[in-house]
mmCIF file of the N, C-alpha and C atoms, coordinates in Angstrom:
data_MODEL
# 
_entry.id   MODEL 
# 
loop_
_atom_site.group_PDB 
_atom_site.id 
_atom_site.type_symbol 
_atom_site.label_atom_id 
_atom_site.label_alt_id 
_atom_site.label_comp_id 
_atom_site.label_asym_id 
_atom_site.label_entity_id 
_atom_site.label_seq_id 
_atom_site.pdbx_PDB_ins_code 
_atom_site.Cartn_x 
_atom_site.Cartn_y 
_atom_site.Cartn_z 
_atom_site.occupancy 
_atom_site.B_iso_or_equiv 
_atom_site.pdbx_formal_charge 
_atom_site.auth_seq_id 
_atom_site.auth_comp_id 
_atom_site.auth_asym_id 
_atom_site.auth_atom_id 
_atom_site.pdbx_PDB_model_num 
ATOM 1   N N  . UNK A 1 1  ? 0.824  -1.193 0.000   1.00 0.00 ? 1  UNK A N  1 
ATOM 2   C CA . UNK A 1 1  ? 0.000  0.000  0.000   1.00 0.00 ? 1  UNK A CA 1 
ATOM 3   C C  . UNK A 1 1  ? 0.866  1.254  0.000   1.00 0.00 ? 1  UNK A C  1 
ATOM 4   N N  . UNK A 1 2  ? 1.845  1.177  0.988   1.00 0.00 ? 2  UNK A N  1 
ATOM 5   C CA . UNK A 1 2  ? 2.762  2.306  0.866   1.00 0.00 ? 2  UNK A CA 1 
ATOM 6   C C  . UNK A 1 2  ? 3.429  2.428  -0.360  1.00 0.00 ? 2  UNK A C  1 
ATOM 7   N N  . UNK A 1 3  ? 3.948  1.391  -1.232  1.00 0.00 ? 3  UNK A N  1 
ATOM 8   C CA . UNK A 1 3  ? 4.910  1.959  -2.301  1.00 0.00 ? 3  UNK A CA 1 
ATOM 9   C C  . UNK A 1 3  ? 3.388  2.563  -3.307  1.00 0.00 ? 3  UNK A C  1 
ATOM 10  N N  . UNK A 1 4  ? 2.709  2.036  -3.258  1.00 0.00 ? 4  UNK A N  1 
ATOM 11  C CA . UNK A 1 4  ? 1.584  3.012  -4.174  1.00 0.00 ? 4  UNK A CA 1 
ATOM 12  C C  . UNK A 1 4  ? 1.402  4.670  -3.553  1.00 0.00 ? 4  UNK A C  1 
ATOM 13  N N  . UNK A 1 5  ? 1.396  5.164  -2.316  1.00 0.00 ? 5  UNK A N  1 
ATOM 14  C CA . UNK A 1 5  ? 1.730  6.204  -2.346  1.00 0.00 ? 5  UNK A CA 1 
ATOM 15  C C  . UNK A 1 5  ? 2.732  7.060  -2.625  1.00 0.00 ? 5  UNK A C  1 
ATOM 16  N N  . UNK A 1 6  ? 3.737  6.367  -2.163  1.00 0.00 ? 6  UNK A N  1 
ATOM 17  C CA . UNK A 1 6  ? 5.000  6.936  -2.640  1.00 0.00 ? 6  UNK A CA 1 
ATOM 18  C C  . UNK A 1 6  ? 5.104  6.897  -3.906  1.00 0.00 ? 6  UNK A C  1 
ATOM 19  N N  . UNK A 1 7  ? 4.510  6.379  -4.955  1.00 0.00 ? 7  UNK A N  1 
ATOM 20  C CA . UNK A 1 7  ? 4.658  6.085  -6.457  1.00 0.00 ? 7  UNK A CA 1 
ATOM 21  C C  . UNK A 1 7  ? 3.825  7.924  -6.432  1.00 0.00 ? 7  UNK A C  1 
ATOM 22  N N  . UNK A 1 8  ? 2.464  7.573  -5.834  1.00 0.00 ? 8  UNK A N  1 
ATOM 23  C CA . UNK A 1 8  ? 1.674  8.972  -6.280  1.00 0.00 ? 8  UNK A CA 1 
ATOM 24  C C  . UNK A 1 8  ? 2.494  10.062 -5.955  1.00 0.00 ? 8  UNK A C  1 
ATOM 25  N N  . UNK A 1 9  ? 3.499  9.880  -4.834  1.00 0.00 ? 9  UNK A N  1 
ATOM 26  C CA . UNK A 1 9  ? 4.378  11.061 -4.348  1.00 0.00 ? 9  UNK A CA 1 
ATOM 27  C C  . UNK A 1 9  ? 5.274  11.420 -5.414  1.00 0.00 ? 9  UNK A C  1 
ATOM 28  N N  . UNK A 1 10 ? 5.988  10.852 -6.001  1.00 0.00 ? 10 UNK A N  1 
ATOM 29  C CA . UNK A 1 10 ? 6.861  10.974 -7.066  1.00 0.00 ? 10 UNK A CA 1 
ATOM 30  C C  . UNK A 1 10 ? 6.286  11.442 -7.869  1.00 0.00 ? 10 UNK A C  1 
ATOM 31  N N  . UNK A 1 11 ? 5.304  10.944 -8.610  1.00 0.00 ? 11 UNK A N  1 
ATOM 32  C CA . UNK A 1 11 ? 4.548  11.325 -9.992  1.00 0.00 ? 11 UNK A CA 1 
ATOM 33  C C  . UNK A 1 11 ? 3.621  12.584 -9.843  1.00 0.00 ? 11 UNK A C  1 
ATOM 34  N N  . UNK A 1 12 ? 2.937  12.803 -8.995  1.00 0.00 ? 12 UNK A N  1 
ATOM 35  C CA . UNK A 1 12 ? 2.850  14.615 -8.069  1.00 0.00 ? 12 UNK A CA 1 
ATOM 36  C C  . UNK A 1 12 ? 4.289  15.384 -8.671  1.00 0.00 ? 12 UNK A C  1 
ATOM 37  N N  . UNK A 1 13 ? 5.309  14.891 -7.615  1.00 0.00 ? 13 UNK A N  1 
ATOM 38  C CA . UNK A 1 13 ? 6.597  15.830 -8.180  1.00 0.00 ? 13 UNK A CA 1 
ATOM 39  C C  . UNK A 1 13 ? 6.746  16.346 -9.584  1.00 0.00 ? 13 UNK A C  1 
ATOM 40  N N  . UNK A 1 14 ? 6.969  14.911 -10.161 1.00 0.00 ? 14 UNK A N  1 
ATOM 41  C CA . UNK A 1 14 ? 7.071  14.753 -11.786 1.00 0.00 ? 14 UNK A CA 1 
ATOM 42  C C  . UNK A 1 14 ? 6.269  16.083 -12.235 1.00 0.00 ? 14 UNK A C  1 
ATOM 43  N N  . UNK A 1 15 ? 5.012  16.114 -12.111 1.00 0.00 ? 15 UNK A N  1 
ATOM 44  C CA . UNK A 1 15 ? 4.257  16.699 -12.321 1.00 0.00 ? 15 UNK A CA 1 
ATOM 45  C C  . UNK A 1 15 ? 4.324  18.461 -12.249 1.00 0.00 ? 15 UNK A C  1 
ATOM 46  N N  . UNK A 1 16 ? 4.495  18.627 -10.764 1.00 0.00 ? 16 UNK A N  1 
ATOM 47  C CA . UNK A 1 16 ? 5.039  20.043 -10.174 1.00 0.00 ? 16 UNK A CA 1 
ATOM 48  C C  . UNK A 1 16 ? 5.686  20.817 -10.803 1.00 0.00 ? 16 UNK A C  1 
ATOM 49  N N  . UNK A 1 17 ? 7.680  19.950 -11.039 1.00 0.00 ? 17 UNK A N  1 
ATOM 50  C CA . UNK A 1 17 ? 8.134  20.074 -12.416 1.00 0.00 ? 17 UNK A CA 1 
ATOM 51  C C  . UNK A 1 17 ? 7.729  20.517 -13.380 1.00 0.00 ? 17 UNK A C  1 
ATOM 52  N N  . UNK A 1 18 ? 7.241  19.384 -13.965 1.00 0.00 ? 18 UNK A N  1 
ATOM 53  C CA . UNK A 1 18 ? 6.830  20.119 -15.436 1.00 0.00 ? 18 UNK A CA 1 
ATOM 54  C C  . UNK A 1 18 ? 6.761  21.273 -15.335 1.00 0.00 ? 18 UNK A C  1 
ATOM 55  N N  . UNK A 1 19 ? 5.219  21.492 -14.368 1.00 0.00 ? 19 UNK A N  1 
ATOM 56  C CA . UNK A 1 19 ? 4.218  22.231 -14.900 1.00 0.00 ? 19 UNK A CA 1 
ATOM 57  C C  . UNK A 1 19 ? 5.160  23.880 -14.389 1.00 0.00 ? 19 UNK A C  1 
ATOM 58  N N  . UNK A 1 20 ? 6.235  23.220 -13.485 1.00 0.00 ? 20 UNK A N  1 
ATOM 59  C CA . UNK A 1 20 ? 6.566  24.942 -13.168 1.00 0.00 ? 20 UNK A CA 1 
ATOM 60  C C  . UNK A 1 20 ? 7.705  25.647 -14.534 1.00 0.00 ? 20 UNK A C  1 
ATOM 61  N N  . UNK A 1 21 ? 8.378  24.215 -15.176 1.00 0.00 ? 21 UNK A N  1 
ATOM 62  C CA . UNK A 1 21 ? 8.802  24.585 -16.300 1.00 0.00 ? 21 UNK A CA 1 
ATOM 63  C C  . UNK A 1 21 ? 8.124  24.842 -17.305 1.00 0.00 ? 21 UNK A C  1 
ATOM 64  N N  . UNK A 1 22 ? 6.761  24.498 -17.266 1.00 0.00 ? 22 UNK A N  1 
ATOM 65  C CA . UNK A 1 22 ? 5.757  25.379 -18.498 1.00 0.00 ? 22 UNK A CA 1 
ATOM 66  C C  . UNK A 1 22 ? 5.493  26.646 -18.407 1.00 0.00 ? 22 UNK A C  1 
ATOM 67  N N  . UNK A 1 23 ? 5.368  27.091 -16.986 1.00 0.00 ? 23 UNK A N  1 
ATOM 68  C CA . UNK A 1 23 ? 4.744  28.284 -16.541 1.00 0.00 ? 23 UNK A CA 1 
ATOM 69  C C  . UNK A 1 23 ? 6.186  29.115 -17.120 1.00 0.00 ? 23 UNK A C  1 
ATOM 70  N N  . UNK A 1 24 ? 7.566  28.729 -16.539 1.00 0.00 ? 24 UNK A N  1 
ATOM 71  C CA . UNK A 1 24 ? 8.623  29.010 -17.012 1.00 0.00 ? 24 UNK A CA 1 
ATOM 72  C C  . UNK A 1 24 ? 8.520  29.537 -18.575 1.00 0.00 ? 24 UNK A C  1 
ATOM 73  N N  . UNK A 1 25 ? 8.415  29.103 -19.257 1.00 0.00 ? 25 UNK A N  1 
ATOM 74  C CA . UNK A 1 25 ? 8.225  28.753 -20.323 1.00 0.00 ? 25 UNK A CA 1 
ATOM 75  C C  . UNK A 1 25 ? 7.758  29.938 -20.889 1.00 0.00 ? 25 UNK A C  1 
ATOM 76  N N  . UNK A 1 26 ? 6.032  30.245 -20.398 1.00 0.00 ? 26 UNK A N  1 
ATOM 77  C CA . UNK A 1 26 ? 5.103  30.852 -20.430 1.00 0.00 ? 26 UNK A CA 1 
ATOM 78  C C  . UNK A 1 26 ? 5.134  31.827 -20.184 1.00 0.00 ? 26 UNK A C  1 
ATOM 79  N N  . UNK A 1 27 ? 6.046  32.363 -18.973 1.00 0.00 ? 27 UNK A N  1 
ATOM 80  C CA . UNK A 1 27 ? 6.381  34.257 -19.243 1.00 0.00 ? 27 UNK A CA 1 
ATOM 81  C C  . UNK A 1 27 ? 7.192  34.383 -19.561 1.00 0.00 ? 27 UNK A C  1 
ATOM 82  N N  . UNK A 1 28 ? 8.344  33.589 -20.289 1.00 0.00 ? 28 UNK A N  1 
ATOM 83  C CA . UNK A 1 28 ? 9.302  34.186 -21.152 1.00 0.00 ? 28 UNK A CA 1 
ATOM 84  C C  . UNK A 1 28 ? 8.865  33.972 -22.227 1.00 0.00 ? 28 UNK A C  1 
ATOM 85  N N  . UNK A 1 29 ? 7.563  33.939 -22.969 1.00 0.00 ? 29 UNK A N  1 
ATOM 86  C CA . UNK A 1 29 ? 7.217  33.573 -24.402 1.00 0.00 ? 29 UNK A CA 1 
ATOM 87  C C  . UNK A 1 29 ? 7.617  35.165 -25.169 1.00 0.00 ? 29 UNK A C  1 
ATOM 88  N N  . UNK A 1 30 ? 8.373  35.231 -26.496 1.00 0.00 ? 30 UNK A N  1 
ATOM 89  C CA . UNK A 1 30 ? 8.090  35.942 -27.615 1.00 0.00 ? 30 UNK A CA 1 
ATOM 90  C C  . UNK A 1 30 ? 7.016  36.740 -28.014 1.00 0.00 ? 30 UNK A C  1 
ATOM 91  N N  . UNK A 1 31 ? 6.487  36.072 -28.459 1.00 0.00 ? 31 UNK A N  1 
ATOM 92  C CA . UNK A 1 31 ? 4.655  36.581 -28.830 1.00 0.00 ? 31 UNK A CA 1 
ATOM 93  C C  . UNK A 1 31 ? 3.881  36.710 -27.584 1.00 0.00 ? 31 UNK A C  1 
ATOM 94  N N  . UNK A 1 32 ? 3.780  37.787 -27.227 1.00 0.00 ? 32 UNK A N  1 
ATOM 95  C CA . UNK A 1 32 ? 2.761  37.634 -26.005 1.00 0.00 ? 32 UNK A CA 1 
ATOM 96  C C  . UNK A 1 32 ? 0.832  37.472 -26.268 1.00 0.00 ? 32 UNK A C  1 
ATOM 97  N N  . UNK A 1 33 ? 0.906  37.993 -27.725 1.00 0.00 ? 33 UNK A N  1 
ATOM 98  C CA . UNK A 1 33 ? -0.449 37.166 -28.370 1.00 0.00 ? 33 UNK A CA 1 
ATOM 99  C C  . UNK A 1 33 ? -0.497 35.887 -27.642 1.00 0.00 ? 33 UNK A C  1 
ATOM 100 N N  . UNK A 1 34 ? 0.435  35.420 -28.208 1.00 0.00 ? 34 UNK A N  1 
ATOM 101 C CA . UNK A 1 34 ? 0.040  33.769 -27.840 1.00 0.00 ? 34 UNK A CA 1 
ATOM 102 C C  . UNK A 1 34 ? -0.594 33.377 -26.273 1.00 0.00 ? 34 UNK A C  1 
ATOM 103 N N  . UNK A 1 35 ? -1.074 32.841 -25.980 1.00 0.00 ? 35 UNK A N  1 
ATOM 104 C CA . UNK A 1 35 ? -1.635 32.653 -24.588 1.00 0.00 ? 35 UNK A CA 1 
ATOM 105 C C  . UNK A 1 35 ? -1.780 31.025 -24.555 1.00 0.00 ? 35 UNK A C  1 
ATOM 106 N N  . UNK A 1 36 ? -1.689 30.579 -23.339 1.00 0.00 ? 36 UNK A N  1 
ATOM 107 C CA . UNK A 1 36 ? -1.990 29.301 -22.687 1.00 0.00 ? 36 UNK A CA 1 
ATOM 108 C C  . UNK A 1 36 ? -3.355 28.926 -22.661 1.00 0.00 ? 36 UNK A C  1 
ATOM 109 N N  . UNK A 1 37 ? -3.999 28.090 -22.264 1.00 0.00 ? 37 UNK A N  1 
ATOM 110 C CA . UNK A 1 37 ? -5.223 27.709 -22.061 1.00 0.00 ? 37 UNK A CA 1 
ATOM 111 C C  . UNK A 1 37 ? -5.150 27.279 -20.751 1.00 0.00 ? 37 UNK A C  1 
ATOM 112 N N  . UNK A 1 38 ? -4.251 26.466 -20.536 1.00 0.00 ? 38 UNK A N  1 
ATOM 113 C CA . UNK A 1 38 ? -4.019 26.167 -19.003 1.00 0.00 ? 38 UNK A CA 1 
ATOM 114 C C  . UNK A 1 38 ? -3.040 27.125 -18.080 1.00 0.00 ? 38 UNK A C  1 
ATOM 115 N N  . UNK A 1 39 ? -3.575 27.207 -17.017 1.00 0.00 ? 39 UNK A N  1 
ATOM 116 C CA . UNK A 1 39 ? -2.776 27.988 -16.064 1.00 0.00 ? 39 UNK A CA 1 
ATOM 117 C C  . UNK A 1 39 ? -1.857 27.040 -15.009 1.00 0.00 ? 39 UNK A C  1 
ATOM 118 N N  . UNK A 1 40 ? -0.465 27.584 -15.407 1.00 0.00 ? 40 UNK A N  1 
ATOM 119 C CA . UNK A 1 40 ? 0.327  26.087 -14.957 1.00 0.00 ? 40 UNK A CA 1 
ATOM 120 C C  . UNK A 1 40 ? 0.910  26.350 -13.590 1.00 0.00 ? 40 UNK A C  1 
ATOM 121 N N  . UNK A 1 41 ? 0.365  27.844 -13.214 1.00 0.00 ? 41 UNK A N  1 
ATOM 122 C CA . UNK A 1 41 ? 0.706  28.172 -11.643 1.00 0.00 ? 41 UNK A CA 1 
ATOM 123 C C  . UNK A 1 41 ? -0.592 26.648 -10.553 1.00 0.00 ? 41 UNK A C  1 
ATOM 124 N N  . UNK A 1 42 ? -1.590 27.052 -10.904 1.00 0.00 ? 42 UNK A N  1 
ATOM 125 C CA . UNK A 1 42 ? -2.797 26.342 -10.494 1.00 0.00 ? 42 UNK A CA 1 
ATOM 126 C C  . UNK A 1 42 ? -2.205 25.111 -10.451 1.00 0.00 ? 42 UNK A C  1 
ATOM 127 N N  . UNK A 1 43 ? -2.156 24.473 -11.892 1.00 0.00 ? 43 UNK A N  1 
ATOM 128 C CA . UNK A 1 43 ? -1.959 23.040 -11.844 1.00 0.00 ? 43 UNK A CA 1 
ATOM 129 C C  . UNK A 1 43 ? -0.850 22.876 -10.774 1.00 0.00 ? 43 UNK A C  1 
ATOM 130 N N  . UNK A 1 44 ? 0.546  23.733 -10.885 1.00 0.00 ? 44 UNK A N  1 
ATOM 131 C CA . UNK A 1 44 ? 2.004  23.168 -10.010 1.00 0.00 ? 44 UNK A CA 1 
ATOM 132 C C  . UNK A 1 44 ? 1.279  23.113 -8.174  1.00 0.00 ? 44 UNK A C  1 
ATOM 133 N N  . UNK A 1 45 ? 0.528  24.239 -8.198  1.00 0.00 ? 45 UNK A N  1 
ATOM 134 C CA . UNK A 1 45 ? -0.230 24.238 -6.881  1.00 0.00 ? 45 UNK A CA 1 
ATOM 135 C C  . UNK A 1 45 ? -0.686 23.063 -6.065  1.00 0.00 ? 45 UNK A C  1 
ATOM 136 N N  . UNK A 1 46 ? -1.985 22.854 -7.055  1.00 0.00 ? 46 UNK A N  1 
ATOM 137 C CA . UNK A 1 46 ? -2.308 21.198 -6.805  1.00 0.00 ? 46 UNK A CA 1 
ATOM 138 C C  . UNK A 1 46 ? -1.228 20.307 -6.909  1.00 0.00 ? 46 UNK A C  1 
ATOM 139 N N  . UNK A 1 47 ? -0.970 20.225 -7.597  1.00 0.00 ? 47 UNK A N  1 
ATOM 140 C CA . UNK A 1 47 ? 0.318  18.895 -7.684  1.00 0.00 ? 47 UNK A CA 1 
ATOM 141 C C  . UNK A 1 47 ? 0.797  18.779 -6.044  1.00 0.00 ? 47 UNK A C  1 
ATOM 142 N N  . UNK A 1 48 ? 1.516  19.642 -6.091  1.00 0.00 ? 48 UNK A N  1 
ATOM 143 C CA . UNK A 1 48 ? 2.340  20.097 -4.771  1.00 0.00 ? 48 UNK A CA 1 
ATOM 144 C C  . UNK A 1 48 ? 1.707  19.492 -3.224  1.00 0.00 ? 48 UNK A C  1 
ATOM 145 N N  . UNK A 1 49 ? 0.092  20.480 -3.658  1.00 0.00 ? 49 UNK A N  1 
ATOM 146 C CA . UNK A 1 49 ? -0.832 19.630 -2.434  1.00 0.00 ? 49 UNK A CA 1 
ATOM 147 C C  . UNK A 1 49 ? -0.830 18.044 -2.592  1.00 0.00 ? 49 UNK A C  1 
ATOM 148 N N  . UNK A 1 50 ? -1.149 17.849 -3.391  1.00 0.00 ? 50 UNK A N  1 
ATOM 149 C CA . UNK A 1 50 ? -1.264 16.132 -3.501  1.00 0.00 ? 50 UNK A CA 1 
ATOM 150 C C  . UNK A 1 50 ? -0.197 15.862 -3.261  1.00 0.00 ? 50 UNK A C  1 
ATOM 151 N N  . UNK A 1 51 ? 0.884  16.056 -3.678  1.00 0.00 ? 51 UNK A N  1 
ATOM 152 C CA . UNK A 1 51 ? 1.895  15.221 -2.941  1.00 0.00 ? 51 UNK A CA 1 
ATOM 153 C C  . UNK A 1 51 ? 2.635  15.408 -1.777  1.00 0.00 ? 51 UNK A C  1 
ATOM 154 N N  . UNK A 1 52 ? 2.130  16.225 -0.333  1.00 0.00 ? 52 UNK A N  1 
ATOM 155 C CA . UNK A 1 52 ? 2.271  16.657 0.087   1.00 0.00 ? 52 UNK A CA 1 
ATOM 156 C C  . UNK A 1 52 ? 1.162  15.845 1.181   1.00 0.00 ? 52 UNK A C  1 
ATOM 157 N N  . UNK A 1 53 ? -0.455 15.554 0.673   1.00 0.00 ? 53 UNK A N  1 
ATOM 158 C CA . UNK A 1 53 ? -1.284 15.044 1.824   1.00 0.00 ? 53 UNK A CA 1 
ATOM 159 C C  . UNK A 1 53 ? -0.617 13.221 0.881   1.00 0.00 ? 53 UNK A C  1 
ATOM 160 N N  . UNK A 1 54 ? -0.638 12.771 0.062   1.00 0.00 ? 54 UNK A N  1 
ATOM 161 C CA . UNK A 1 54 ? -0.264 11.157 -0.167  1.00 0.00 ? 54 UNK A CA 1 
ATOM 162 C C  . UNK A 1 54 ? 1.462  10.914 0.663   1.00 0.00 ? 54 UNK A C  1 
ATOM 163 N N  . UNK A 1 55 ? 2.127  12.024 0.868   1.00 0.00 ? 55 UNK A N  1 
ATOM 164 C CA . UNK A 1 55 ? 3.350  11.992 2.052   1.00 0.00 ? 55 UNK A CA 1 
ATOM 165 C C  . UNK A 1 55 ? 2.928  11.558 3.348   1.00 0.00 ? 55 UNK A C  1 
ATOM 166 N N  . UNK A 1 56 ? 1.960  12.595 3.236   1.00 0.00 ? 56 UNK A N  1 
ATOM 167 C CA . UNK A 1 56 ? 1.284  12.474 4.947   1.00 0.00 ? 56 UNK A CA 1 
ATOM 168 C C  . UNK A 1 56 ? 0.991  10.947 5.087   1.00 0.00 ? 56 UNK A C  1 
ATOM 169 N N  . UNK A 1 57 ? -0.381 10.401 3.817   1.00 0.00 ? 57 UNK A N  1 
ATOM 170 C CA . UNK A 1 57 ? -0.552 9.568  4.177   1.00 0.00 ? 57 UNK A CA 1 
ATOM 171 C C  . UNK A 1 57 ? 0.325  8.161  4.454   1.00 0.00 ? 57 UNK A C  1 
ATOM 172 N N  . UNK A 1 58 ? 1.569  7.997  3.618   1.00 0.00 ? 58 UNK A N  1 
ATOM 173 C CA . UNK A 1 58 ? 2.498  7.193  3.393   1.00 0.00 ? 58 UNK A CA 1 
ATOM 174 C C  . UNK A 1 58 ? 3.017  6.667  4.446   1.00 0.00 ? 58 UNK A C  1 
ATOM 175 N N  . UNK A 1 59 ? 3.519  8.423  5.272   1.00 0.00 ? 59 UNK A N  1 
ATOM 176 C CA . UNK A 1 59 ? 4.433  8.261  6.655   1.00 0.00 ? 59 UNK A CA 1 
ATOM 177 C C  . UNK A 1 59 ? 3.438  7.683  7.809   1.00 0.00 ? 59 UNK A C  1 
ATOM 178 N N  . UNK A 1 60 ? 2.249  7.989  7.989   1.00 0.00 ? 60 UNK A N  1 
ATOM 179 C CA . UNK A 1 60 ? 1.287  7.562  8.942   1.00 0.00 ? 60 UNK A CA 1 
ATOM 180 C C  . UNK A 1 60 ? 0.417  6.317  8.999   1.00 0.00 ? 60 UNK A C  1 
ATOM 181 N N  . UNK A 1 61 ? 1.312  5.674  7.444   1.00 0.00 ? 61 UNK A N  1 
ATOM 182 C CA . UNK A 1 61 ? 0.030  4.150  7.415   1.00 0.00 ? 61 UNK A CA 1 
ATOM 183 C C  . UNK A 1 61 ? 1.454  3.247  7.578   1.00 0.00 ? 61 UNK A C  1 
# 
Protein backbone atom coordinates (compact mmCIF):
# COMPACT_ATOMS: atom_id res chain seq x y z
CA UNK A 1 0.00 0.00 0.00
CA UNK A 2 2.76 2.31 0.87
CA UNK A 3 4.91 1.96 -2.30
CA UNK A 4 1.58 3.01 -4.17
CA UNK A 5 1.73 6.20 -2.35
CA UNK A 6 5.00 6.94 -2.64
CA UNK A 7 4.66 6.09 -6.46
CA UNK A 8 1.67 8.97 -6.28
CA UNK A 9 4.38 11.06 -4.35
CA UNK A 10 6.86 10.97 -7.07
CA UNK A 11 4.55 11.32 -9.99
CA UNK A 12 2.85 14.62 -8.07
CA UNK A 13 6.60 15.83 -8.18
CA UNK A 14 7.07 14.75 -11.79
CA UNK A 15 4.26 16.70 -12.32
CA UNK A 16 5.04 20.04 -10.17
CA UNK A 17 8.13 20.07 -12.42
CA UNK A 18 6.83 20.12 -15.44
CA UNK A 19 4.22 22.23 -14.90
CA UNK A 20 6.57 24.94 -13.17
CA UNK A 21 8.80 24.59 -16.30
CA UNK A 22 5.76 25.38 -18.50
CA UNK A 23 4.74 28.28 -16.54
CA UNK A 24 8.62 29.01 -17.01
CA UNK A 25 8.23 28.75 -20.32
CA UNK A 26 5.10 30.85 -20.43
CA UNK A 27 6.38 34.26 -19.24
CA UNK A 28 9.30 34.19 -21.15
CA UNK A 29 7.22 33.57 -24.40
CA UNK A 30 8.09 35.94 -27.61
CA UNK A 31 4.66 36.58 -28.83
CA UNK A 32 2.76 37.63 -26.00
CA UNK A 33 -0.45 37.17 -28.37
CA UNK A 34 0.04 33.77 -27.84
CA UNK A 35 -1.63 32.65 -24.59
CA UNK A 36 -1.99 29.30 -22.69
CA UNK A 37 -5.22 27.71 -22.06
CA UNK A 38 -4.02 26.17 -19.00
CA UNK A 39 -2.78 27.99 -16.06
CA UNK A 40 0.33 26.09 -14.96
CA UNK A 41 0.71 28.17 -11.64
CA UNK A 42 -2.80 26.34 -10.49
CA UNK A 43 -1.96 23.04 -11.84
CA UNK A 44 2.00 23.17 -10.01
CA UNK A 45 -0.23 24.24 -6.88
CA UNK A 46 -2.31 21.20 -6.80
CA UNK A 47 0.32 18.90 -7.68
CA UNK A 48 2.34 20.10 -4.77
CA UNK A 49 -0.83 19.63 -2.43
CA UNK A 50 -1.26 16.13 -3.50
CA UNK A 51 1.90 15.22 -2.94
CA UNK A 52 2.27 16.66 0.09
CA UNK A 53 -1.28 15.04 1.82
CA UNK A 54 -0.26 11.16 -0.17
CA UNK A 55 3.35 11.99 2.05
CA UNK A 56 1.28 12.47 4.95
CA UNK A 57 -0.55 9.57 4.18
CA UNK A 58 2.50 7.19 3.39
CA UNK A 59 4.43 8.26 6.65
CA UNK A 60 1.29 7.56 8.94
CA UNK A 61 0.03 4.15 7.41
Amino acid sequence: MQVRLWGGVVACAVLAVASGVASWRRDRRVNLDRVSAVDWTTVQFAALFGGVMLAALAISG
